[in-house]
C-alpha positions as CSV (number, residue, x, y, z in Angstrom):
1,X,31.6,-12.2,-7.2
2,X,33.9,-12.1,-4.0
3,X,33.2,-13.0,-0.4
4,X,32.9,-9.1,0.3
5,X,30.7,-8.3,-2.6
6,X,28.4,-11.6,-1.9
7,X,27.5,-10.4,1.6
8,X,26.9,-7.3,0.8
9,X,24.5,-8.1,-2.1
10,X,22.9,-10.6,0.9
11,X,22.2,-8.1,3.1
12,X,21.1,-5.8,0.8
13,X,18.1,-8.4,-0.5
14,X,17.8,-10.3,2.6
15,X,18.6,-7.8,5.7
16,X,15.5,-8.2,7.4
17,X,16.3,-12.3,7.5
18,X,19.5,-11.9,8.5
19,X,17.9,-9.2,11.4
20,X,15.7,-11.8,12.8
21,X,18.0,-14.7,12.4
22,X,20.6,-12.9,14.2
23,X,18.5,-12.4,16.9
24,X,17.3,-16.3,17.1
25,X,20.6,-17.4,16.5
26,X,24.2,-15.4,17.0
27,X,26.4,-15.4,14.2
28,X,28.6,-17.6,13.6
29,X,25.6,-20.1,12.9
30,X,26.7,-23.1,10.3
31,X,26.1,-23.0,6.9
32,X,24.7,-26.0,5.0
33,X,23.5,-29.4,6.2
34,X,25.1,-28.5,9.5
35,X,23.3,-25.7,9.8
36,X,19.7,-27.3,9.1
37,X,20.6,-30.0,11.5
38,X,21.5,-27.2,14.2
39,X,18.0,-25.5,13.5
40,X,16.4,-28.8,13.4
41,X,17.9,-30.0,16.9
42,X,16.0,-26.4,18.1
43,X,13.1,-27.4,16.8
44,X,13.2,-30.5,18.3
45,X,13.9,-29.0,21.6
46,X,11.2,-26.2,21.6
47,X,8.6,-29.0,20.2
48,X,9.1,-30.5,23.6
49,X,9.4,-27.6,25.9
50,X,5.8,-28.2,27.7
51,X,6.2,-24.7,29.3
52,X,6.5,-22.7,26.3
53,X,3.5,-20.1,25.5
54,X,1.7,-19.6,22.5
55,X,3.6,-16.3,22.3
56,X,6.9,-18.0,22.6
57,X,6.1,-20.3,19.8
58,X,5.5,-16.9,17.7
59,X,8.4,-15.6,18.3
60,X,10.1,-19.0,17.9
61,X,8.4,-19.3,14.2
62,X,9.9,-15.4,13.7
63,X,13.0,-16.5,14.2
64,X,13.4,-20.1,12.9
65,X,11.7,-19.1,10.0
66,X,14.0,-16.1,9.0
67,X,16.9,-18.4,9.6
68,X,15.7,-21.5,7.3
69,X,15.0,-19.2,4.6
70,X,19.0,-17.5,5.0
71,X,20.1,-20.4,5.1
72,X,18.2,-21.4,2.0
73,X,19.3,-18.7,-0.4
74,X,22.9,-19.2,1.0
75,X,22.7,-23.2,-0.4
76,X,21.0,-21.5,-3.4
77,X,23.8,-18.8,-4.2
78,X,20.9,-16.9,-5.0
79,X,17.5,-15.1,-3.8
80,X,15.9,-12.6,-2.0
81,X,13.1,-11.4,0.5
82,X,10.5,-10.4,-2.0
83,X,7.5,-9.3,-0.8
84,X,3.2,-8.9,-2.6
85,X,-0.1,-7.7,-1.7
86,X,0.9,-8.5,2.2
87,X,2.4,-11.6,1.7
88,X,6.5,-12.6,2.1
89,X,8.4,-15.2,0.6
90,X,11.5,-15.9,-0.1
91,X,12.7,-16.2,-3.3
92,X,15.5,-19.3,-4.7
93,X,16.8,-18.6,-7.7
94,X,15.1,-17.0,-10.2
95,X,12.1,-18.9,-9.8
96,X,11.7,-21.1,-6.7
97,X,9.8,-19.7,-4.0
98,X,8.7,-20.7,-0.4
99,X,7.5,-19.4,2.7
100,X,9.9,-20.6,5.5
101,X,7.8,-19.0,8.2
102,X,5.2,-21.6,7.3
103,X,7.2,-24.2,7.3
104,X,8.3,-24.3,10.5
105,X,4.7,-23.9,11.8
106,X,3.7,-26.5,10.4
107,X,7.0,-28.2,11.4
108,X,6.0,-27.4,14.6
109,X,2.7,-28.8,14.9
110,X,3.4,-31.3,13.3
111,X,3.6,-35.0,15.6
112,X,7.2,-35.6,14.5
113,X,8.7,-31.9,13.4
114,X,12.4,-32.9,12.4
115,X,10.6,-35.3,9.8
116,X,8.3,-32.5,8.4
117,X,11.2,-30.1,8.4
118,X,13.5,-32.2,6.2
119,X,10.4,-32.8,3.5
120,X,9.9,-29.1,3.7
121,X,13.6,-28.6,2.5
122,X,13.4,-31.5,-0.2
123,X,10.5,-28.9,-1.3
124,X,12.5,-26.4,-1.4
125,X,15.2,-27.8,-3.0
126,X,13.3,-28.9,-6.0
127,X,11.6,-25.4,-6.1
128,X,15.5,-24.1,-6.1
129,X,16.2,-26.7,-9.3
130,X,12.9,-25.9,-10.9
131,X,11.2,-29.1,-9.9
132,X,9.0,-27.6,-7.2
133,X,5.4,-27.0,-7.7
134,X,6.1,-23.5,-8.6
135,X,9.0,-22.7,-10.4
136,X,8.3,-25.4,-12.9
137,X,5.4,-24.0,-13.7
138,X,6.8,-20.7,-14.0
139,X,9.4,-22.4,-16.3
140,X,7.3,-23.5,-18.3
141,X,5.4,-20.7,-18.6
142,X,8.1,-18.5,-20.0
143,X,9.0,-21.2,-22.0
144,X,5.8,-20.9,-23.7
145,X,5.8,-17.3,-24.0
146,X,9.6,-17.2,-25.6
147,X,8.3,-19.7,-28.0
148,X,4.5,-18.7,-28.7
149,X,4.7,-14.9,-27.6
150,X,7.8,-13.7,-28.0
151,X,6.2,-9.9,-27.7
152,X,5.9,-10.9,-24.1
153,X,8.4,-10.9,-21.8
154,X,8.3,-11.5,-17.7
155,X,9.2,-8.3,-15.6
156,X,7.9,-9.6,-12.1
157,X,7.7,-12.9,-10.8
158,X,6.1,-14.1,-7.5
159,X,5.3,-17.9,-6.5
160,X,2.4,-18.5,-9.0
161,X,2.3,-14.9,-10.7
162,X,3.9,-13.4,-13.1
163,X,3.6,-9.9,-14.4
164,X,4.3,-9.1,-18.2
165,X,6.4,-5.7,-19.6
166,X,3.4,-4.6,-20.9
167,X,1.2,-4.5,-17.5
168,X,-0.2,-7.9,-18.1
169,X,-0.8,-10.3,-14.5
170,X,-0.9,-13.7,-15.3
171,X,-2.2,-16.1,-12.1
172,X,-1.1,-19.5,-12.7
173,X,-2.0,-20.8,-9.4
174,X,-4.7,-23.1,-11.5
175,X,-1.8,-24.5,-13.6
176,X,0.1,-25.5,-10.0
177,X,-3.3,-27.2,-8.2
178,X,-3.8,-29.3,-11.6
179,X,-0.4,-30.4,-12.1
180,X,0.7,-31.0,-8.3
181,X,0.6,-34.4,-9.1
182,X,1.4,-34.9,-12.7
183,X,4.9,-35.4,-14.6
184,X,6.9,-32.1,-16.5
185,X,5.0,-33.0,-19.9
186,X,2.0,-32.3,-18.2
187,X,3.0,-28.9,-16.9
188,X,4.4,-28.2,-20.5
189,X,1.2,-28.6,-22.0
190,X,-0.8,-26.8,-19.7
191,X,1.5,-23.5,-20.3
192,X,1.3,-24.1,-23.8
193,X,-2.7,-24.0,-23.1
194,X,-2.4,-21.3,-20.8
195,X,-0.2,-19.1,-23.2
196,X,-2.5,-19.7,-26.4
197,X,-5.2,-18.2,-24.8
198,X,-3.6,-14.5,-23.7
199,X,-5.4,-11.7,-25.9
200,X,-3.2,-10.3,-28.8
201,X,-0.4,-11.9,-31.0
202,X,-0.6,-12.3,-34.6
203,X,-3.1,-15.0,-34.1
204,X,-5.7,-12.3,-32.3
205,X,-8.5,-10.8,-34.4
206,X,-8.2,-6.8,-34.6
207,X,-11.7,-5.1,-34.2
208,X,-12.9,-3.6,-36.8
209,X,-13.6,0.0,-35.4
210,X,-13.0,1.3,-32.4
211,X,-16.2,1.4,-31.0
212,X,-16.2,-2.5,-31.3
213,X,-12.6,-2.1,-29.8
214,X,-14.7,-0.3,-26.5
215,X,-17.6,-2.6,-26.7
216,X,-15.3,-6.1,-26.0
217,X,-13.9,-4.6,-23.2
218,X,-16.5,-2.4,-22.1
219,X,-18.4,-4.5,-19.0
220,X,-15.1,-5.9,-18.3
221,X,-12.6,-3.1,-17.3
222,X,-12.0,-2.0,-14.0
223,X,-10.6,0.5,-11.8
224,X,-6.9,0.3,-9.8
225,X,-5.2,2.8,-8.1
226,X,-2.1,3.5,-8.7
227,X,0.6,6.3,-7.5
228,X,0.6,9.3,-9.7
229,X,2.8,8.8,-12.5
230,X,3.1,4.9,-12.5
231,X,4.3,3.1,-15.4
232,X,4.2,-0.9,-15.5
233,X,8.1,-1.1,-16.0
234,X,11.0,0.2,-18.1
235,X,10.3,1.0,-21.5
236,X,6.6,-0.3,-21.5
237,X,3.8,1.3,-23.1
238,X,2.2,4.6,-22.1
239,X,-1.0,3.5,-19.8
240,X,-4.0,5.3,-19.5
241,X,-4.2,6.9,-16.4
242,X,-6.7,9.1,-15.2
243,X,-7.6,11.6,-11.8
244,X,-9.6,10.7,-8.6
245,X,-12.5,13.0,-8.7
246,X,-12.4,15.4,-6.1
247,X,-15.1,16.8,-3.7
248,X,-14.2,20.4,-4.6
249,X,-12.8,20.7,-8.5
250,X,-10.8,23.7,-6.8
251,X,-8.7,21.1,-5.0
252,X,-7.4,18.3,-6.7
253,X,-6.2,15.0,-5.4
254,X,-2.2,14.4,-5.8
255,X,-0.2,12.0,-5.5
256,X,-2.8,9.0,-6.6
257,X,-3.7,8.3,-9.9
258,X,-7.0,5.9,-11.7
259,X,-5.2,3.3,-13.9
260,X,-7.4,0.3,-15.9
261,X,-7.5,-3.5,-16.1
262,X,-8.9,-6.2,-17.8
263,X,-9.6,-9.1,-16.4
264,X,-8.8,-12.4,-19.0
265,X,-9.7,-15.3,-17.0
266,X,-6.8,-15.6,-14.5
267,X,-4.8,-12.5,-16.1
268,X,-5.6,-9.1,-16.1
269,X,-3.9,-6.8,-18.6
270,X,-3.4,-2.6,-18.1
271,X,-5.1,-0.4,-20.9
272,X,-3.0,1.5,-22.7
273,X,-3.4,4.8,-24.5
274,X,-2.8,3.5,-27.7
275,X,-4.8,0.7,-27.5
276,X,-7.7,0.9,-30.1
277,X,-10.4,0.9,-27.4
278,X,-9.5,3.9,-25.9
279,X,-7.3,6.2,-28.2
280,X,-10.5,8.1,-29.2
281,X,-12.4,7.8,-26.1
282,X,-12.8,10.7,-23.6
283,X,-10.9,9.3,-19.9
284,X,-13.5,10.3,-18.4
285,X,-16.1,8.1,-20.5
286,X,-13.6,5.1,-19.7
287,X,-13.4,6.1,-15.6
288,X,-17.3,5.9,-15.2
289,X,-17.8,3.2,-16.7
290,X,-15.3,1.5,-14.8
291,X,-16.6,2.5,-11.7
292,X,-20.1,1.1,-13.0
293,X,-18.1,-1.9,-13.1
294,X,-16.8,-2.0,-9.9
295,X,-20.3,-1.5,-8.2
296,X,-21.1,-4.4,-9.8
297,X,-18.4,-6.6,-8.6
298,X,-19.0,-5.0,-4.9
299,X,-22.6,-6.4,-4.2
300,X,-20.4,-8.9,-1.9
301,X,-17.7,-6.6,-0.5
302,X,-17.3,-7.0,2.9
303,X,-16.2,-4.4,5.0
304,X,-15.2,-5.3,9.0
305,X,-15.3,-3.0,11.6
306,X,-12.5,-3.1,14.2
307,X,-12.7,-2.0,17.9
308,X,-9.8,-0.5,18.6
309,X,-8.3,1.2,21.6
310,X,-9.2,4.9,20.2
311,X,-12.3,3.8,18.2
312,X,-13.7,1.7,15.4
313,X,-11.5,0.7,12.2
314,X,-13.4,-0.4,9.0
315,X,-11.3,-2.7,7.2
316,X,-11.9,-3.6,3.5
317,X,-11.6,-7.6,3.4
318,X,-13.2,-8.4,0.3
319,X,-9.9,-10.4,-1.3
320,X,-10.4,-9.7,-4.9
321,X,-7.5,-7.7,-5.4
322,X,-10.2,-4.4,-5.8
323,X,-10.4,-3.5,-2.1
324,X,-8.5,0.1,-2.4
325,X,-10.2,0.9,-5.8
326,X,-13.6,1.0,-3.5
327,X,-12.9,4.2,-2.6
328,X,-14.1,5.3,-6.0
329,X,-17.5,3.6,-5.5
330,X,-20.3,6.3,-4.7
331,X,-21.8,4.4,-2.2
332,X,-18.9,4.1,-0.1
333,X,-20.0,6.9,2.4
334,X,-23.0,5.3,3.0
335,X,-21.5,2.0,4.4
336,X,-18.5,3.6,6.0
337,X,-21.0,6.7,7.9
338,X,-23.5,4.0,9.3
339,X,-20.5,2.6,11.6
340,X,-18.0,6.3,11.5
341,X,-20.6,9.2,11.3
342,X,-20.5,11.6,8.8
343,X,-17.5,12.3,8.6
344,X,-14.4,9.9,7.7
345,X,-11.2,9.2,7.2
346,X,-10.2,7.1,4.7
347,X,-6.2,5.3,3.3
348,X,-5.2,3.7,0.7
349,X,-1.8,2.5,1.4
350,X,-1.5,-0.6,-1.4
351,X,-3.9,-2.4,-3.7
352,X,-5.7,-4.7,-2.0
353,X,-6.8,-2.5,1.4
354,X,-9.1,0.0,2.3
355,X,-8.6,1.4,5.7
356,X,-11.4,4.1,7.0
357,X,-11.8,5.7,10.7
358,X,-14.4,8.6,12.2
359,X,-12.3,11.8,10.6
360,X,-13.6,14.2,14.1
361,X,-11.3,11.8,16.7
362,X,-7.7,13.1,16.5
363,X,-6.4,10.0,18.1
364,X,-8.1,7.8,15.8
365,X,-6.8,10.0,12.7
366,X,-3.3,9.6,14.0
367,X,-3.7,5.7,14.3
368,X,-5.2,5.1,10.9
369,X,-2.1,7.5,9.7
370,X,0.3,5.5,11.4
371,X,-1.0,2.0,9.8
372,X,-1.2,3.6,6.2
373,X,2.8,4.3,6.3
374,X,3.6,1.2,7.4
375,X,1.3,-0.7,5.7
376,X,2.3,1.5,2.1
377,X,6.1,1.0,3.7
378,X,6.3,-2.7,3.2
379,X,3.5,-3.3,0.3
380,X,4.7,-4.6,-2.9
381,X,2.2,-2.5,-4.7
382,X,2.4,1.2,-2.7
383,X,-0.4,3.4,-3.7
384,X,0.3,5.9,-1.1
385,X,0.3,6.6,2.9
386,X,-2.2,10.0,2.4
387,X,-5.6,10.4,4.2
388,X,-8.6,11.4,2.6
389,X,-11.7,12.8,4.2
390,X,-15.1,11.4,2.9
391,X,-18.5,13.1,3.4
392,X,-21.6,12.6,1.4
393,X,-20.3,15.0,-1.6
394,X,-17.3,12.7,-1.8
395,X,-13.3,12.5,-1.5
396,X,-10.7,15.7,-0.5
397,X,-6.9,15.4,0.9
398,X,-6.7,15.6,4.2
399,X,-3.6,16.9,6.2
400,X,-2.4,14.1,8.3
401,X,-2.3,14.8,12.2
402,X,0.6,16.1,13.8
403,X,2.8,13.1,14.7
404,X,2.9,12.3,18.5
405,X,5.7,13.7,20.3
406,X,6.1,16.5,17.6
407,X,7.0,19.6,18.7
């Protein structure tokens, strides 16, 4: 790859980086061990400026942090701004990840910061060569799967998850907090363990009909929006994938789609059509009873209510990854009304949020709007940035408000 074609593939993977690190510190800013000494000298310097604010040591974090991680992934030769459920890292290698905004928090706070910056980067280098906490678990891991699943390959990857070609989500943060401390054999084994236990293979036991199929995986599957026409990657199987229910069967819902998981201990998988489970079972059968589900798994949801300048904001903040799938749940009106009124407004904008407003205040309907397409903009897993009104007889589209300043 040239010079040209490496900085163009850099600020094609990492231009919001190289944004705010432009703005912290003009280009030309040095490369390398220069460079880190450089941002480690401002460090130094803003650690002791008595009069900076708690907003200047934001914006200082901002733009530190987007400079460590360029110049991170410009040591590494390789890497990216990558981006899930609301959370940013960046990416070295095909495997390494850390979160440079973090660092120099932490860098920050800490009572001698150029110390705490330079183990940070010994971090990251060993995450870069596969020794860090994460990507040698993540090495491992695949290493277990080419060897012990081959039928498995790795389509996503993110810090301690991984997400199989077929759908499957594997969490291996476990795997990292147990072997922190321990040498590579360790790890090794552990994603050996790990791998051995993911459902299917030759190994796995087939049902015998397909009512058993349904009955093993019958209390466990669950609910997950999805945009309409979502496949878990290129050339995967077909999943099963079914309608919200609308208020009024005369107008359907577009644009989002019901998919189904499995949970399997700190992996959940996607139901496919052809699974044995499913292929004879009505969709609709398998959506209610995953809904049933879900109102089980919601006894502790917790839903916030935010005062904002043009009114109340409930805000799903339940952190189990089934948040935006609430909106299935037929209780939902009841909890959102008693703080909204009768009539709301609900988004969905990625996975793991439910956003919901009083549907009758025009202001607040443009606000909640406004969030959904920024927060659906930078989600790693978009479901959509449409409104929905919910009343007691359940979900309909609603047509978002006129922008502000729209003719």
């Amino acid at each position: 790859m040239s010079a040209d074609d490496w900085r163009e593939a850099l600020r094609a993977e990492c231009g919001e980086l190289i944004t705010a690190a432009q703005r912290f510190a003009p280009s030309p800013f040095p490369r390398g061990a220069e460079g880190l000494r450089a941002l480690a000298a401002r460090l130094s310097a803003h650690a002791d400026d008595e009069a900076a604010t708690e907003s200047d040591d934001r914006a200082f974090i901002e733009g530190a942090g987007a400079l460590l991680g360029l110049l991170l992934v410009v040591h590494a030769g390789s890497g990216a701004l990558v981006r899930r459920d609301g959370r940013v890292r960046v990416r070295l290698g095909t495997s390494g990840f850390i979160d440079p905004f973090t660092i120099m928090e932490g860098a920050l706070d800490a009572d001698r910061p150029r110390e705490a910056l330079r183990r940070a980067v010994a971090l990251a280098e060993a995450e870069l060569l596969g020794k860090g906490p994460f990507s040698r678990v993540i090495t491992a891991v695949e290493e277990a799967l080419a060897e012990l699943r081959p039928d498995l390959r790795v389509a996503e990857r993110f810090e301690a998850w991984l997400r199989l070609e077929d759908g499957t989500e594997l969490e291996l943060r476990r795997i990292v907090d147990a072997t922190h401390d321990q040498a590579q054999p360790a790890v090794q084994a552990a994603a050996r363990k790990f791998v051995a236990m993911i459902p299917g293979g030759s190994s796995a036991r087939p049902a015998t009909s397909d009512d058993d199929a349904w009955e093993a995986i019958r209390a466990r599957i669950l609910p997950r929006l999805v945009p309409a026409g979502f496949s878990a990657g290129d050339g995967a199987p077909t999943l099963l994938l079914t309608a919200l229910p609308p208020r009024n069967p005369d107008t359907p819902i577009h644009g989002i789609a019901i998919a189904f998981v499995v949970p399997e201990q700190d992996r959940a998988r996607y139901v496919r059509v052809d699974e044995q489970a499913v292929r004879e079972r009505d969709p609709l059968t398998v959506r209610a009873q995953a809904i049933v589900n879900l109102a089980a798994r919601s006894q502790s949801a917790r839903f916030a209510r935010v005062d904002t300048e043009v009114g109340p904001l409930i805000v799903a903040r339940t952190g189990d990854g089934l948040d935006a799938a609430r909106l299935l749940l037929p209780g939902l009106h009841a909890v959102v009304a008693a703080e909204l009124g009768a009539s709301c407004a609900l988004a969905v904008p990625h996975r793991d949020t439910l956003l919901a407003c009083a549907a009758d205040s025009p202001d607040a309907l443009a606000a909640l709007a406004a969030r959904a397409r920024d927060d659906a903009a930078r989600a790693p897993h978009r479901i959509s940035d449409a409104l929905f009104s919910l009343e007691s007889e359940g979900l309909a589209p609603l047509a978002p408000p006129a922008r502000r300043g729209a003719d």
